[in-house]
Phi, psi and omega in degrees: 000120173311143198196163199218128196231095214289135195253348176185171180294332175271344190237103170252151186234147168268152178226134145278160175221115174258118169296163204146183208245143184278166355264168185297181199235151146186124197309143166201112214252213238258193205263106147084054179234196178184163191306004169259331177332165177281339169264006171272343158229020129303320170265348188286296180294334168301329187275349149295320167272359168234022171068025180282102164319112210223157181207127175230155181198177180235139170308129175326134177065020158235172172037230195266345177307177209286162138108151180277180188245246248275040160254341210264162162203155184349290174299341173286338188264313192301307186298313148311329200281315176315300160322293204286324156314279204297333167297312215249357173233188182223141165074145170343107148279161173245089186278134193286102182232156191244068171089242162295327175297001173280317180318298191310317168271005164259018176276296194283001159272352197273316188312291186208079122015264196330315195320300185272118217255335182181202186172107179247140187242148171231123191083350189332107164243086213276125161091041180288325179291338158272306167291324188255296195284337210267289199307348156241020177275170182273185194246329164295308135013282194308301158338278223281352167271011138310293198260343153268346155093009131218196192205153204248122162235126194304134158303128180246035185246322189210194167309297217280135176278155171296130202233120173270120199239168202294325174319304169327305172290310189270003173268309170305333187296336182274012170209063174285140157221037168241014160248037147212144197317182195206090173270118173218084175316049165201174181291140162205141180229118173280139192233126204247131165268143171291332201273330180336110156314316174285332197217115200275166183301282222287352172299320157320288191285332169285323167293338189291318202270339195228035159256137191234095174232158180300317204225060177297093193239089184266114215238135185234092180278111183275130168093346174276163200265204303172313218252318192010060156228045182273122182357296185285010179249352160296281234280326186294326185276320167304337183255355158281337192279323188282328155338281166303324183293309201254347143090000000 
């Protein structure tokens, strides 16, 4: 059941939460994506069937929560996620990141350590608003999200375009976390399709190699896509979620 968990008087997120045995999972998905996706309720019933404590929720200006999408910008979903932690679970979690929820969750460890139990990235696009949209935009591209303060990009997901805004870029430049160190005390296994469109194989290999973990893992699904949700790239996040959990 959907539930709202209000973060200010303007900004409220929606959530589900399954009660369950620690530590919890909590989903934390992808750039204008939202808590009905396929890998969000693919766990969500796996963390049912194994009694797991699970939490999915949507960012402000995604899915059913508060807010426009070209209003948000990193540190505000970083900020939500954080909220939402620290309001809807107890105890050390095992976070889930999805594409930008891979950013996001390394954000919210750089944030509260204590918090994070582990820490599976699927798709993991951390400083994506600099390494993907600034660094392919054209310098006319570039002009016109200066001077008009955004810019339009076609979707290969839906009709409605991506409309990228100037916020976006200098809010993302205040929250990198691959030009300083990235210390993550707990187990994590990154999880890569070679065929991704969105997000290339050395973006993989540059967090593995500039990430400071105990227990490090990178697993390379040759041919899987962007979506990485074909039955066997399901069963791959459940079996990292277990991974991390039992080290």
């Amino acid at each position: 059941m959907t539930e709202y968990l209000e973060i200010s008087q303007d900004r409220r997120i929606a959530y589900e939460r399954q009660e369950g045995a620690g530590p919890g999972i909590v989903f934390l998905g992808g750039f204008k994506s939202d808590m009905r996706g396929s890998k969000a309720e693919y766990l969500a019933g796996w963390a049912a069937q194994a009694g797991r404590a699970f939490l999915r929720f949507d960012y402000t200006g995604h899915g059913e929560s508060s807010g426009r999408f070209e209003d948000g910008a990193i540190g505000d979903w970083a900020g939500d996620a954080i909220a939402a932690i620290r309001a809807l679970t107890d105890g050390p979690q095992i976070l889930v990141g999805s594409s930008m929820g891979g950013w996001i969750s390394l954000l919210v460890a750089r944030e509260m350590p204590e918090r994070v139990a582990g820490l599976v990235g699927i798709a993991a696009a951390p400083d994506f608003t600099e390494n993907g949209f600034w660094a392919g935009f054209s310098e006319a591209d570039r002009a016109v999200l200066m001077e008009e303060g955004r810019i339009e990009l076609p979707s290969e997901y839906d009709d409605s375009p991506y409309v990228i805004t100037r916020r976006l870029i200098e809010d993302g430049r205040e929250h990198l976390v691959l030009d300083r160190p990235l210390p993550l005390p707990f187990p994590v296994r990154l999880l890569q399709g070679t065929a991704d469109a969105s997000v290339p194989v050395d973006w993989a290999m540059r967090l593995l190699d500039h990430a400071d973990s105990p227990d490090l893992r990178l697993t390379l699904v040759k041919g899987a896509d962007h979506r990485f949700s074909s039955p066997e790239c399901l069963d791959l996040i459940a079996g990292a979620i277990d991974e991390v959990t039992h080290g």
